[in-house]
N, C-alpha and C positions, 0 to 999 in steps of 0.2 A: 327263417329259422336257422336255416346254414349260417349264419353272423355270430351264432348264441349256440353253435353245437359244444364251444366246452362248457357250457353250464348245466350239461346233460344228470349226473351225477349230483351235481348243489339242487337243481331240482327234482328226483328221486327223495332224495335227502327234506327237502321240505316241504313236497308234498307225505311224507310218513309220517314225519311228524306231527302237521296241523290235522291228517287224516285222524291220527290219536287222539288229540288236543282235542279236537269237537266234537268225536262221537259223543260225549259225554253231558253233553251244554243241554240235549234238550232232555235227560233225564233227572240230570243235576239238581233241578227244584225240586219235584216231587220227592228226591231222594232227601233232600235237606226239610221239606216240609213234615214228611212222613217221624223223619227223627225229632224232632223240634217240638212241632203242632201237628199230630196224627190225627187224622178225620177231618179236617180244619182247612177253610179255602182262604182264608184271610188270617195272617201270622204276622203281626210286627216284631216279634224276635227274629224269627227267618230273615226275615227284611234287615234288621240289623246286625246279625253274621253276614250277611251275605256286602253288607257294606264294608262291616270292619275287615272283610276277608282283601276286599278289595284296595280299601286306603292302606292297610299294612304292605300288601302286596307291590303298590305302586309307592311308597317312600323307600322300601328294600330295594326297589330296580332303579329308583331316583338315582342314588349311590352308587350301584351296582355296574349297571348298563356302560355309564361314560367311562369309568374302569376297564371292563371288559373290553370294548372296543379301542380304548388306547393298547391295550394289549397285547390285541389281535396282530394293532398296527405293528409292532415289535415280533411278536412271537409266532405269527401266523395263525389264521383265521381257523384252520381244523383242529389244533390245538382247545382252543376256546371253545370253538363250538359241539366239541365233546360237553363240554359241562350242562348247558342245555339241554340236551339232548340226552344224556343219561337222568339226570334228578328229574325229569319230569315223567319218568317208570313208578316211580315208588307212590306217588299218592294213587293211582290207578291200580297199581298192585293191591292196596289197600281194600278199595271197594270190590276188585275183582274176586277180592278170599270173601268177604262177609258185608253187610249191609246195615248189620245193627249201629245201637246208637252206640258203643263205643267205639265201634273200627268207624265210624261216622265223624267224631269229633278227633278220632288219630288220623283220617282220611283229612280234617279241616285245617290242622295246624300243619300235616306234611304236605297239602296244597298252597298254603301260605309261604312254606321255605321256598318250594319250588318254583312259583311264582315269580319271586324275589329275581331266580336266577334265568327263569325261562319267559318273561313277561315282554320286556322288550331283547334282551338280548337274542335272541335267535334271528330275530328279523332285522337286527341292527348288524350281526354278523354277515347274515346272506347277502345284503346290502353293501355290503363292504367288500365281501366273493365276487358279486357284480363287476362294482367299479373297476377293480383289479382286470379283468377281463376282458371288459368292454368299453371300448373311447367313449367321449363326450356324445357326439351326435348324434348316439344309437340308446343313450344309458336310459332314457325315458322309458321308451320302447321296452327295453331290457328289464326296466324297475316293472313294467306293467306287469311281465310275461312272469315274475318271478310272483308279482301279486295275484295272478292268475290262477300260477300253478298252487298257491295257498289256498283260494278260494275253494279248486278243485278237491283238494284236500276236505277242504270246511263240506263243499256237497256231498262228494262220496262218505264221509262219517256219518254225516245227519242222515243221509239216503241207510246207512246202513242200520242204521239206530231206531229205524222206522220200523223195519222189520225183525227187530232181536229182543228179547226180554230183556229187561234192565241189567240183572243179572250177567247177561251173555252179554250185554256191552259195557261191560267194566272190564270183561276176560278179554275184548277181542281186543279192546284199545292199548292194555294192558301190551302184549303182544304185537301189536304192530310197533308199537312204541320200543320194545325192542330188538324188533328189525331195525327198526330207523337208526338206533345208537351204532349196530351193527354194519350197518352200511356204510355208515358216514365212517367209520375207523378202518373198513378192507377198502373200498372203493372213492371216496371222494381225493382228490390230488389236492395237496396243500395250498395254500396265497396268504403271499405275504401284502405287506402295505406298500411294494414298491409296484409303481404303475406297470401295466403289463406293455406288451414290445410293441415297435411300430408296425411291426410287419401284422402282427394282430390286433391291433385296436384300430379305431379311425383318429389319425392325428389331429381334426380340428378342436380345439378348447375352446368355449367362450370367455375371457380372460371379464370380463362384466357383464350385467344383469343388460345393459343396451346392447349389447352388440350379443349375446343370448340370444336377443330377442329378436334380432333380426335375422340372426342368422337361423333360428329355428325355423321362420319360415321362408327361408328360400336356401336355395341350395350354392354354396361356398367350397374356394378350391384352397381358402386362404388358411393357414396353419401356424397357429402360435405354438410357442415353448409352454412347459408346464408351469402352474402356478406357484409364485414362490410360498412359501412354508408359514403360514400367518403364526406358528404357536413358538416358542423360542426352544432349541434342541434342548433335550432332556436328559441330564447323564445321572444313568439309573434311576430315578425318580418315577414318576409319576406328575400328571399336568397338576398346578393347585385351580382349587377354584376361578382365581383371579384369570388365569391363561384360560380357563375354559369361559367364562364371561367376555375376555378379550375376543375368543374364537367367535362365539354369535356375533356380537356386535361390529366387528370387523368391517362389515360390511351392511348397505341396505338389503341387500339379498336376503343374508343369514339371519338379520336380525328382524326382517319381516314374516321370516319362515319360520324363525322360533317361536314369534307374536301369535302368528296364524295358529299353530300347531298348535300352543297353548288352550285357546279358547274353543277351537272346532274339538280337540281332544275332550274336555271338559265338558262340552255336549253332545258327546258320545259316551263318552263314562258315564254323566246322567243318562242318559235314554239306556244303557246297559244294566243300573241300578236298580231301574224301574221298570220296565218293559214286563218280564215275568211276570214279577207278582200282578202288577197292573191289568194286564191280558186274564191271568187267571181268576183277581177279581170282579172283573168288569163283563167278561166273557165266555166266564171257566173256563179258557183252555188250560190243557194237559199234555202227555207226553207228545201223543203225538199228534197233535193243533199245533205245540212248538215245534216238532221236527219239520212240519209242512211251512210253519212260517220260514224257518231258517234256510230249508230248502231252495226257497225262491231267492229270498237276500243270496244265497251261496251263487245259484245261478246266474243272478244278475251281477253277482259280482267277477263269476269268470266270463261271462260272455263280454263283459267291458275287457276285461282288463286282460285276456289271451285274444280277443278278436277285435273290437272299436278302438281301444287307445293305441297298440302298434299302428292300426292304419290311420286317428288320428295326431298322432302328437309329432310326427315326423310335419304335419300340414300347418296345424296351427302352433303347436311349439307348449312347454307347460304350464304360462301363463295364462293364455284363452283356458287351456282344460282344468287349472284350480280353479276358475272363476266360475264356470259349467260347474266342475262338480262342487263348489261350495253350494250354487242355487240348488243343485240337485240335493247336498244332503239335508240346507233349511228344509226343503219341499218333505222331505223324507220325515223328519222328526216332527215336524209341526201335523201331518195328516195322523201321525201314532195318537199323540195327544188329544186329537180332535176326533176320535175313528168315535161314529155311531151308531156301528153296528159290525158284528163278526168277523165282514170281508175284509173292511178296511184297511185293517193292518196287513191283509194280503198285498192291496194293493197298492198300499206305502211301501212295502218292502220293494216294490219294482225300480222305484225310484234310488239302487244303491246302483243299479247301469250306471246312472250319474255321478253318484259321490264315490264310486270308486274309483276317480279319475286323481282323488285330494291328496291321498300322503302319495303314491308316485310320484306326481308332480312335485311337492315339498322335497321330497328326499331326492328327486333330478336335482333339483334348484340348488339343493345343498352342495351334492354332490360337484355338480362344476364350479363352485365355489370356495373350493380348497383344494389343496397340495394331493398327490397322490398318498404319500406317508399321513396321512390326516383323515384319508376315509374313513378310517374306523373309531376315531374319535367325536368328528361331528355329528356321524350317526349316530353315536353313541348318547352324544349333547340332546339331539332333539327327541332321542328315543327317552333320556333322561325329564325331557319336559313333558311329554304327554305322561309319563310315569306322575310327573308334580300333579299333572291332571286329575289322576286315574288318582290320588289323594284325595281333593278336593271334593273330587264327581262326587264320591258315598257321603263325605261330611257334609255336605252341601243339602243332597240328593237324596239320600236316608232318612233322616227325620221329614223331611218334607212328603217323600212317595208314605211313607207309615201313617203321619198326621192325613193327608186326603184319601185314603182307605181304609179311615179306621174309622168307628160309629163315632167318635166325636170331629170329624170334619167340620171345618170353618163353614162349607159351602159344597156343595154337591156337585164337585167336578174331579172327576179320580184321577185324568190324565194331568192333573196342573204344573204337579214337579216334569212331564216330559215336557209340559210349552214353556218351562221353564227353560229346561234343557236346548230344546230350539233357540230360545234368546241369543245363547251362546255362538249358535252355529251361524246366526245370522248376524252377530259382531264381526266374527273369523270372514265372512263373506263383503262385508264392508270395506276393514282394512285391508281384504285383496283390492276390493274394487280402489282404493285410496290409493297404495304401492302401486298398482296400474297406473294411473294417474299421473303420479309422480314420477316413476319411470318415463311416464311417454314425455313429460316438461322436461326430464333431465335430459334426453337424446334431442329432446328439437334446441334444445339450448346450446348441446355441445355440437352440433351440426352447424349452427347458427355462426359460431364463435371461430369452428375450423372452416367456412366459408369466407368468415371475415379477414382470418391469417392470410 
């Protein structure tokens, strides 16, 4: 932990936030059903705001995010990460004054704005606070600890949402939510996009996805220069599209990572569409059957990722751990879809130990994969693509979860649109295992070739 004592502050900083951010997920439904469909366990309206909330949300961060983080890279990272961090006060202000249905539907569309700016941007910032920080050979490690310390966040809300009237937890979130803006403008220290010093980071870079991968599992005295700059300098502008398409595809890395992220995002945005209502038709659960479910997912997601991934990913490196947590999160969505009785989604939810291993890894992979001045752009890029997801998930995932819970169902299976959603997760798990593959042909081929020299 001594390696990561300056990130002391960024983590403060983002655990208050995501603490805010999720107290409110497991009253959220009921609060949006009770306005919509009052009395009513089964709503296909509900079901389609809560879609369109989310496709508008994720095409505004599509834009948005890769902006934001070229920005950073320029302008420094606390600058930006005000923005976040404040808009996402006002729609919890909302339900914190009143609950009716019109501070309900002014609570809908100023959680839509908010979204837009706080959806991927926050964690595409912190992401970027990291790298600045901390060298290549630790940043896995680091990415876990910072997705840890979110999780932690994600438990202590729902833990506290368990115990507080609806009500009270629209005031508390409300409030901590402005501590957090608070904090991050007295006490967090600025970073900019230039890489942080030798004397603080570890100098080794992996200059390619072969030699990543070897050097992640074993231990190297050898030390490259930084990588050169893939995007072309920018005078006063902004990257266009085309430079930011160049930027993924640059590489088999980046453009494997943007592939991946694509599709496991996509089936995670479905299973997030559906899940709710799904549970509370199939099972009635309610407020707090979801805080209890969320609970476990929260836990299992920091005990991965502040305890098992620092001690694994230094061993096997972040290829083995995407490949774990992709079978981990198929395992995960496929048993929601298939749950036949109460517990089950208990005991799918265990199964995020594993799939919290997936975006660190992606976003390590990224990260050593570009220039220090570029952190906050490619973040930006891939935080940009799970947004294209988080589009898709509801269009996709919306009419589909509405149609198998509603009396005119094709066929008597309510979980369909989640194994649909699995479909996805277990694509994303394919073309990992492919990119493995072809990695390990590329390095025996260039070993083969410099033997032959």
């Amino acid at each position: 932990m001594k390696d990561f004592a300056g990130l002391g502050h960024l983590f403060v900083v983002s655990f208050l936030f995501y603490f805010s951010s999720f107290m409110v997920i497991p009253a959220i439904t009921d609060v949006t059903m009770e306005a919509v469909c009052p009395g009513r366990d089964e709503c296909s309206v509900a079901i389609y705001l809560s879609g369109f909330q989310n496709a508008a949300t994720g095409l505004g961060a599509l834009v948005v995010t890769p902006v934001v983080g070229n920005l950073s890279d320029r302008y420094g990272r606390k600058a930006l990460m005000t923005l976040p961090v404040t808009v996402a006060i006002l729609p919890l202000f909302i339900l914190a004054c009143n609950r009716s249905d019109v501070y309900f539907y002014v609570y809908y569309v100023a959680n839509i704005v908010a979204g837009i700016f706080c959806g991927g941007t926050m964690h595409c910032l912190c992401l970027a606070y990291v790298a600045d920080h901390v060298g290549p050979r630790r940043r896995a490690a680091a990415f876990g600890l910072l997705s840890g310390v979110s999780a932690a966040g994600f438990v202590s809300g729902t833990l506290t949402t368990r115990f507080l009237a609806t009500t009270s937890t629209f005031q508390v979130a409300a409030a901590v939510a402005m501590v957090a803006a608070l904090y991050l403008r007295v006490f967090l220290p600025d970073s900019g996009g230039v890489s942080c010093s030798d004397e603080a980071c570890d100098p080794l870079l992996q200059a390619s996805s072969c030699t990543s991968s070897t050097s992640s599992s074993a231990s190297s005295s050898d030390s490259d220069g930084d990588l050169s700059p893939r995007l072309p300098p920018q005078k006063g502008g902004l990257p266009s599209l085309s430079d930011m398409f160049a930027l993924l595809t640059g590489s088999l890395a980046l453009s494997g990572a943007a592939t991946i992220t694509f599709f496991y995002s996509l089936g995670e945005h479905g299973l997030q569409t559906a899940l709710m209502y799904y549970l509370k038709a199939q099972f009635g659960y309610s407020k707090d059957e979801f805080a209890n479910l969320l609970l476990i997912v929260g836990f299992a997601g920091m005990l991965s990722q502040l305890i098992v991934m620092p001690i694994l990913a230094p061993i096997l490196g972040e290829e083995i751990l995407l490949i774990v947590g992709l079978l981990g999160g198929c395992t995960h969505v496929f048993l929601y879809g298939i749950a036949w009785s109460y517990w089950v989604p208990y005991f799918s939810a265990a199964f995020v130990i594993l799939s919290a291993f997936v975006h660190p890894s992606i976003r390590t992979n990224v990260s050593k994969n570009v220039a220090s001045n570029e952190q906050g752009i490619a973040q930006g890029c891939i935080s940009g693509i799970s947004s294209f997801a988080s589009i898709l998930g509801p269009l996709i995932f919306t009419p589909l979860t509405a149609w198998f819970l509603s009396e005119t169902e094709p066929f008597n299976f309510k979980g369909f649109s989640i194994l649909c959603a699995g479909c996805c997760t277990l694509i994303a798990f394919i073309i990992s295992m492919r990119m493995r593959g072809a990695q390990s042909s590329a390095c025996k081929k260039s070993t083969v070739q410099h033997e032959q020299a």
